[in-house]
C-alpha positions as CSV (number, residue, x, y, z in Angstrom):
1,X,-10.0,25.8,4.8
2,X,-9.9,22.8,2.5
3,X,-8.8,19.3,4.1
4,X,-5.5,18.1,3.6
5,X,-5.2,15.2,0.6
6,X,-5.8,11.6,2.4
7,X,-3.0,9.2,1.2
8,X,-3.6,5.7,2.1
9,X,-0.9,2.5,1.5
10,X,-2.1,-0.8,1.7
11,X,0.7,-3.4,1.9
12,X,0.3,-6.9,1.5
13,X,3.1,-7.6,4.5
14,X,5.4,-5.6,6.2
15,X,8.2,-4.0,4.5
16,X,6.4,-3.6,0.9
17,X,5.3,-0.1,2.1
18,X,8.6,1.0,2.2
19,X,9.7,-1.1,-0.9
20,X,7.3,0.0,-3.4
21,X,7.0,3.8,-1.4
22,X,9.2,4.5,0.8
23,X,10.3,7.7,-1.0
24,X,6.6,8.9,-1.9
25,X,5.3,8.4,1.6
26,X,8.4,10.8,2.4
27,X,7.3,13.2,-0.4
28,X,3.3,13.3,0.7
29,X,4.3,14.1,4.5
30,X,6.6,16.9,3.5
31,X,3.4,18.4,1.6
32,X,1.5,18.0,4.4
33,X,-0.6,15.1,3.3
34,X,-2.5,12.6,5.9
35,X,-1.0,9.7,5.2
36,X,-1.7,6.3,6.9
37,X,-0.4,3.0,6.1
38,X,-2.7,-0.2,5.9
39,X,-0.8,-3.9,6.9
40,X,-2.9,-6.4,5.3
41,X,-0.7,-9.3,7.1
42,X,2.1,-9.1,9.6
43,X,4.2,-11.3,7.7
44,X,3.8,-14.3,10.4
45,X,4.7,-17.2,7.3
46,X,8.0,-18.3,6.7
47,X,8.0,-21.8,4.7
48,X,11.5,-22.4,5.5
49,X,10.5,-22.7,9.1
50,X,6.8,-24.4,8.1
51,X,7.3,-27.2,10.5
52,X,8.3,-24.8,13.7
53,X,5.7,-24.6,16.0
54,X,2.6,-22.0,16.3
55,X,4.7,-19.6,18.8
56,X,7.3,-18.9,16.5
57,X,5.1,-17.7,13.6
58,X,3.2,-15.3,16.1
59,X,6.7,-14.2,17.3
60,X,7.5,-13.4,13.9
61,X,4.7,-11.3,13.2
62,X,4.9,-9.4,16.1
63,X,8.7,-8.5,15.5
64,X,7.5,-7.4,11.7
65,X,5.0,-5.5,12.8
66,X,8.0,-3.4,14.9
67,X,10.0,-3.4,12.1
68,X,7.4,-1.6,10.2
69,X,6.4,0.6,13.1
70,X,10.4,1.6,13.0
71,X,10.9,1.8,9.5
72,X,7.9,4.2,8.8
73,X,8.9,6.4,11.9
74,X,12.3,6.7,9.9
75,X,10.4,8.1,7.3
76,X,8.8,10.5,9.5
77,X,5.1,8.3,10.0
78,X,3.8,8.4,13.6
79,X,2.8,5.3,14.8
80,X,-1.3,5.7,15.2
81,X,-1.5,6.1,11.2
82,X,0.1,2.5,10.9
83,X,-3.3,-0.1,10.9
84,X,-2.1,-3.6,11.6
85,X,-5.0,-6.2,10.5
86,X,-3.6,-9.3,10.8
87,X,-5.0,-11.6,7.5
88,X,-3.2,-15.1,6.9
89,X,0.4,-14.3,5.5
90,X,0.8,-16.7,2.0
91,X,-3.2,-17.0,2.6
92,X,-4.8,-13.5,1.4
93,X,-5.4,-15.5,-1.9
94,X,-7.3,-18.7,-0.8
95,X,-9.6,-16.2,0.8
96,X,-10.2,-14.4,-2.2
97,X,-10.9,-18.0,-3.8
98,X,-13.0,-19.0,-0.7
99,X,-16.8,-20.0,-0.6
100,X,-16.5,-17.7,2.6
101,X,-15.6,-20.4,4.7
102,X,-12.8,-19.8,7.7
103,X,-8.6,-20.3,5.9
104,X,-7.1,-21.0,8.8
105,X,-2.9,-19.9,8.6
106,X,-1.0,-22.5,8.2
107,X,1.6,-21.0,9.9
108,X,0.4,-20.0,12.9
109,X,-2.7,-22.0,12.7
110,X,-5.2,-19.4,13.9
111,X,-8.8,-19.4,12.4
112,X,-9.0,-15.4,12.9
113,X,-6.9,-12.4,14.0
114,X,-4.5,-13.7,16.8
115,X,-3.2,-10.3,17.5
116,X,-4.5,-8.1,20.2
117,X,-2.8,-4.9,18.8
118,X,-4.9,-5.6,15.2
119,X,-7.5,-3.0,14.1
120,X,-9.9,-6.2,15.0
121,X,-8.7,-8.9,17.4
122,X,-10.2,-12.4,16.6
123,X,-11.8,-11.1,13.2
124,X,-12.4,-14.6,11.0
125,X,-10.3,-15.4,8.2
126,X,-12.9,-15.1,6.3
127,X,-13.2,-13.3,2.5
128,X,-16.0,-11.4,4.4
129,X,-14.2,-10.3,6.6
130,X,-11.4,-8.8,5.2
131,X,-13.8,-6.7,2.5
132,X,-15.8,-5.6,5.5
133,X,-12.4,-4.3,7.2
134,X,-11.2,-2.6,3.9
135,X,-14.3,-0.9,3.2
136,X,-14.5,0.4,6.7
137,X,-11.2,1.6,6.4
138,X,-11.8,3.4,3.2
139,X,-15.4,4.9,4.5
140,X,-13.7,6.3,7.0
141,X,-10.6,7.8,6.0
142,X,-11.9,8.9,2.4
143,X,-8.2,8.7,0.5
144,X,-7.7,10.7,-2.3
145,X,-5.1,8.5,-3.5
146,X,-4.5,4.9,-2.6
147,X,-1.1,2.6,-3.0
148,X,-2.1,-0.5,-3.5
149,X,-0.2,-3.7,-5.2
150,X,-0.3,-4.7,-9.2
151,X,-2.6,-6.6,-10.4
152,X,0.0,-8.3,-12.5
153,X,2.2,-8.9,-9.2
154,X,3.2,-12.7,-9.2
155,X,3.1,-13.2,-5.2
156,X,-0.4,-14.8,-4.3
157,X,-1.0,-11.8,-2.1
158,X,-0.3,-9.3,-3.7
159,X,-2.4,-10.0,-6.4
160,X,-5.0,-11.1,-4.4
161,X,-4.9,-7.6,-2.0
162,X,-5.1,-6.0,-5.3
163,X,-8.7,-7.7,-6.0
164,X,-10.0,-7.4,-2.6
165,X,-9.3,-3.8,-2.7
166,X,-10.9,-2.9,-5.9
167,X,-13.8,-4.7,-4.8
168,X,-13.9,-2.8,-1.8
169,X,-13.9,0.3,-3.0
170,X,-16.7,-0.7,-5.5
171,X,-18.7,-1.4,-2.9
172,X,-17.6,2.0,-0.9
173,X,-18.7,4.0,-3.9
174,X,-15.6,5.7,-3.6
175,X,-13.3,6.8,-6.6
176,X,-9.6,8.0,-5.4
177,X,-6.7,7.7,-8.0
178,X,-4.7,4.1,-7.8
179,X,-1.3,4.4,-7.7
180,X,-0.2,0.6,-8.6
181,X,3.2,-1.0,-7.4
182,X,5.2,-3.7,-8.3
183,X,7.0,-6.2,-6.2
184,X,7.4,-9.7,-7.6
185,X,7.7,-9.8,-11.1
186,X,10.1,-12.4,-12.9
187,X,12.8,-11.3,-11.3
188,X,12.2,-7.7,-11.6
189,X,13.9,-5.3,-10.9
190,X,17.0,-6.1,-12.7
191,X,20.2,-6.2,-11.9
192,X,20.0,-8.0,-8.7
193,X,21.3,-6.3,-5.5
194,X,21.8,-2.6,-4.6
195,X,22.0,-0.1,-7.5
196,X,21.4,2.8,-6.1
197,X,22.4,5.1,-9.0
198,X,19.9,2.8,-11.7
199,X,16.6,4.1,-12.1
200,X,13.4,1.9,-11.7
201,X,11.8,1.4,-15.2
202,X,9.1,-0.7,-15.5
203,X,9.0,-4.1,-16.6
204,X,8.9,-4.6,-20.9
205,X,6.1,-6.8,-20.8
206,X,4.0,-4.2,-18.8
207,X,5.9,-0.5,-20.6
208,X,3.0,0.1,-22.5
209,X,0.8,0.5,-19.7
210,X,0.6,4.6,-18.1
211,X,3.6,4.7,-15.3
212,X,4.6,7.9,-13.2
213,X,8.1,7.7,-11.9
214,X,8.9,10.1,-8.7
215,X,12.5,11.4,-8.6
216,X,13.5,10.9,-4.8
217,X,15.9,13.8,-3.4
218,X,19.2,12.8,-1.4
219,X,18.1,12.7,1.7
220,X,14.6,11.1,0.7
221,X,16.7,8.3,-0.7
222,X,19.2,8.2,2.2
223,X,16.3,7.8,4.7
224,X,14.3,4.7,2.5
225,X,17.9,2.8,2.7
226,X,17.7,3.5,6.6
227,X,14.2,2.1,6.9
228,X,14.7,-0.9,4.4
229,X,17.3,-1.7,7.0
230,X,14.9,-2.0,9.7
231,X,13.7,-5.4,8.3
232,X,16.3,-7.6,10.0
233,X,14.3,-10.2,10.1
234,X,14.0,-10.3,6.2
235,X,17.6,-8.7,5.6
236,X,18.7,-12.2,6.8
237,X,17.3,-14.2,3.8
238,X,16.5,-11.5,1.7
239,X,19.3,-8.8,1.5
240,X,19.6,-8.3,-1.7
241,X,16.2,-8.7,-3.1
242,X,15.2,-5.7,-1.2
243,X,17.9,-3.5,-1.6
244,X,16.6,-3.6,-5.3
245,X,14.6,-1.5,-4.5
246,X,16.8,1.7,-3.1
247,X,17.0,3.5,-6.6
248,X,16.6,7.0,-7.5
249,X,13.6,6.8,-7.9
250,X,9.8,4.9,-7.2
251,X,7.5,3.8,-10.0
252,X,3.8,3.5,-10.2
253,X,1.4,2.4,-13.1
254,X,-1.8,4.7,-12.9
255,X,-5.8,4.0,-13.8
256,X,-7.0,7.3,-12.8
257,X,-6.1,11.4,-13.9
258,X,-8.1,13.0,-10.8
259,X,-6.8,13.0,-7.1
260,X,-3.2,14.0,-5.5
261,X,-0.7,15.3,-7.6
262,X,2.8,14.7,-5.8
C-alpha cells in the first residue's frame, strides 16, 4: 500500500500557519494526508514591550506556542505533528546574514533555544544551526509538499525562513512541490479588516507569477475563523490585520508541477 502524501508547513511564528493555511491544512487531513506543522519561532518578540524584562518575552512564547497547539487542534491537528524550534523572533534574518557567529534575542536575550518543549533545547542561535535542524526535519519526514513563506514577503523572517529553507532542502537533495504564502506585503490584503465574502487575489505587482487558489467549504472556513481567534495574545494588537485573512478562499504561488494535488 502506497504511503500517504507528507504535507509539511513551516511558519515563521505562531499563527502564520493558520493565516496563510488554515483552510488547506483542513483540506489535506480530510484526504488523509500526514500533515505536520514546523514553528520556526515561538513568537517571544514584541517591540512595543522591548524594554520589559527577559521573563516576559519567555512568557510570551510559551503562551503562543499554546495558542498554536489550540488553534491547529481546531483544525483537527494533533498535537505531536506540531515541532516547536524556538529561533530568535525578529532575528531569523541576522542569522541568515551571520558569519555563523551566536544572534542572541534581543528580546529574551538567550544565546540558544531557551525552551525545554523545543525539538532541541539550548540549540545555538546560530545560521548552522537552524539549516542543520531543517534539514533534519526534512530527511526525515520526506514531504511531498511543503508551505513555506514568499520570498517576496516584507517581514525580515519570513523572507529569511524562505532562504533558509530552500537552502535546506538543496542540501537534502530533496525536491517536493513549494506551495508559497504571503503575509506582509504593502498592506496586502486589501481592504483592511474582515471580509469574509472577498476572495484572496494575489498582489498586482506579483499576478504574473503561477498562483493556485483553494476554494474553502463552509465549515472549513467557519473552523479557520475559530482558530484565528485562538491568538489572543495577537488579537489584542492585531485584530484586524489577521482577520484579513478569513476569506473564501487561500492562495499560493507555485515553483513546482509534481507532488500533492489538493
Amino acid at each position: 500500500m502506497p504511503r500517504s502524501p507528507r504535507v509539511l508547513v513551516l511558519a515563521p511564528h505562531p499563527d502564520d500557519e493558520v493565516l496563510a493555511a488554515g483552510g488547506a491544512i483542513q483540506e489535506h487531513l480530510r484526504k488523509k494526508h500526514a500533515v505536520k506543522v514546523v514553528l520556526v519561532t515561538l513568537g517571544d518578540g514584541q517591540r512595543r514591550g522591548v524594554l520589559l524584562p527577559r521573563r516576559h518575552f519567555l512568557r510570551l512564547g510559551e503562551r503562543r506556542y499554546r495558542e498554536s497547539l489550540a488553534a491547529l487542534e481546531l483544525l483537527g491537528l494533533r498535537r505531536d505533528r506540531i515541532i516547536a524550534l524556538g529561533y530568535p523572533d525578529r532575528g531569523l534574518a541576522q542569522l541568515w546574514r551571520s558569519d555563523g557567529s551566536v544572534c542572541p534575542s534581543r528580546f529574551t536575550k538567550a544565546c540558544a533555544v531557551p525552551y525545554e518543549f523545543a525539538r532541541t533545547p539550548r540549540a545555538p542561535y546560530t545560521k548552522a544551526a537552524l539549516l542543520s535542524e531543517l534539514q533534519e526535519i526534512f530527511s526525515h519526514e520526506r514531504p511531498d509538499l511543503i508551505y513555506l513563506p514568499h520570498p517576496r514577503d516584507r517581514h525580515p523572517d519570513h523572507h529569511a525562513l524562505s532562504l533558509f529553507a530552500e537552502a535546506a532542502l538543496h542540501e537534502s537533495a530533496l525536491r517536493p512541490q513549494r506551495r508559497y504564502y504571503l503575509i506582509h506585503y504593502a498592506g496586502w490584503p486589501r481592504p483592511a479588516g474582515h471580509h469574509p465574502h472577498r476572495a484572496l487575489t494575489p498582489p498586482p505587482s506579483l499576478s504574473t507569477q503561477s498562483w493556485l487558489s483553494l476554494e474553502l467549504r463552509p465549515d472549513q472556513r467557519a473552523r479557520k475563523c475559530e482558530a484565528i481567534a485562538c491568538y489572543r495574545s495577537q488579537l489584542k494588537y492585531f485584530e484586524e490585520n489577521l482577520f484579513r485573512f478569513a476569506r473564501p478562499n487561500e492562495i499560493f504561488a507555485c515553483a513546482a508541477t509534481l507532488g500533492v494535488v489538493l
